[in-house]
C-alpha positions in Angstrom: 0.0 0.0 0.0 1.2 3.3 -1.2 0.6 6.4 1.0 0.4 9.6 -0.4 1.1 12.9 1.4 -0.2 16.2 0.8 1.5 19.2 1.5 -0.7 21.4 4.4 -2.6 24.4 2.8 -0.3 27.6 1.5 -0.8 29.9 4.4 -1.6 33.7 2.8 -0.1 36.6 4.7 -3.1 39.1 3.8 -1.5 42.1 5.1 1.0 41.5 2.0 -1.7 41.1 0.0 -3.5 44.5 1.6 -0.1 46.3 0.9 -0.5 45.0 -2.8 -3.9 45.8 -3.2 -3.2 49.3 -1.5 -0.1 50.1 -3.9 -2.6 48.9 -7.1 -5.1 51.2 -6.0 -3.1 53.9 -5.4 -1.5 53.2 -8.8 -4.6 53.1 -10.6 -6.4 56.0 -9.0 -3.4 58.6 -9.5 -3.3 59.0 -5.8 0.1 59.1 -3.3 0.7 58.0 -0.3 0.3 61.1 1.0 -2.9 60.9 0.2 -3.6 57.6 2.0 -1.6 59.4 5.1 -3.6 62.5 5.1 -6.7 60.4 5.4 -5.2 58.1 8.1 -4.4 60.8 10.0 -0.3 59.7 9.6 3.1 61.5 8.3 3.6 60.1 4.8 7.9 58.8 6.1 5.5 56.9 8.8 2.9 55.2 5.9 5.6 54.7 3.5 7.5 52.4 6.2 4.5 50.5 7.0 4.0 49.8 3.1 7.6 48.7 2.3 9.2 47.4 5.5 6.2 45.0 6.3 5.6 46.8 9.7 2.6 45.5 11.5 -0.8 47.2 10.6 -3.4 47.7 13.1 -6.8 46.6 12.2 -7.9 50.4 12.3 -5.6 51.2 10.0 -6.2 48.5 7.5 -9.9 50.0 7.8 -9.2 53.2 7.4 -7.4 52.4 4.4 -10.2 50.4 3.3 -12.8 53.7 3.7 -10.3 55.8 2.2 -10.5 53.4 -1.2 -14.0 52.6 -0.6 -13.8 48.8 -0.7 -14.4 46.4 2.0 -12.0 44.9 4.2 -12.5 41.5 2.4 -11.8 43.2 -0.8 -8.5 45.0 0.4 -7.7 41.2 1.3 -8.4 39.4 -2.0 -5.2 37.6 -3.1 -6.9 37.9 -6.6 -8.2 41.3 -7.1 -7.4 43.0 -10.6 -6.9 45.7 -11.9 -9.8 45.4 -14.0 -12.3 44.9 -11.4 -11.0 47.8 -9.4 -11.4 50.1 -12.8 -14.7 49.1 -12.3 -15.8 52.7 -10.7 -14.1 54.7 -13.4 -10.7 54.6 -11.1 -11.8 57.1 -8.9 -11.7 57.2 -5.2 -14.7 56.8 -3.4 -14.1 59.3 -0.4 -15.1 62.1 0.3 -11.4 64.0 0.2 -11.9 67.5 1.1 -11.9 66.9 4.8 -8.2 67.0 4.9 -6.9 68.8 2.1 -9.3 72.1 2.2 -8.1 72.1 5.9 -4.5 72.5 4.5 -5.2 75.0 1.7 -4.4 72.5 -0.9 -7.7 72.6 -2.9 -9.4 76.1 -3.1 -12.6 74.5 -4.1 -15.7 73.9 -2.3 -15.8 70.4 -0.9 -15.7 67.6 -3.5 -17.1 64.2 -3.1 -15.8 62.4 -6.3 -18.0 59.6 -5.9 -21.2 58.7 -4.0 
């Protein structure tokens, strides 16, 4: 008798696949990590590590980030998103942005939700 063994079941590190998704959405949306950091409430240096050095994210910030893109928290999780299905909306964000940057005198325009 022959036994067979299987190899246990890949194990997915989703907040490498959240950092992923982020950096495609941020790609395909024209946005910057300031952006994201702005909403957060972070410095940019202080995002920018937690995207590239694989620093821990907090649950609330992985939600945040997922209100700032307007997905769910399943969806910023999906080891097979595209690009296709994020393009979906037209590639624009889904926040409502002018809560940070009008405070900062970077837009001079009243506030702006880009998408409902």
């Amino acid at each position: 008798m022959t036994e067979t063994l299987t190899a246990p079941p890949a194990v997915i590190d989703y907040q490498a696949v959240a950092i992923g998704n982020i950096r495609m959405m941020l790609s395909l949306r024209g946005l910057k990590q300031s952006d994201l950091a702005a909403y957060m409430g972070k410095h940019r240096q202080n995002l920018n590590r937690m995207i590239n050095t694989g620093a821990q994210w907090s649950f609330n910030d992985m939600c945040r980030a997922a209100q700032f893109f307007g997905v769910s928290i399943d969806t910023l999780m999906r080891p097979d998103l595209t690009q296709s299905e994020l393009k979906g909306n037209g590639g624009l964000p889904v926040v409502n942005v002018d809560d940070l940057r009008l405070r900062g005198g970077a837009w001079k325009a009243p506030a702006m939700v880009l998408a409902a």
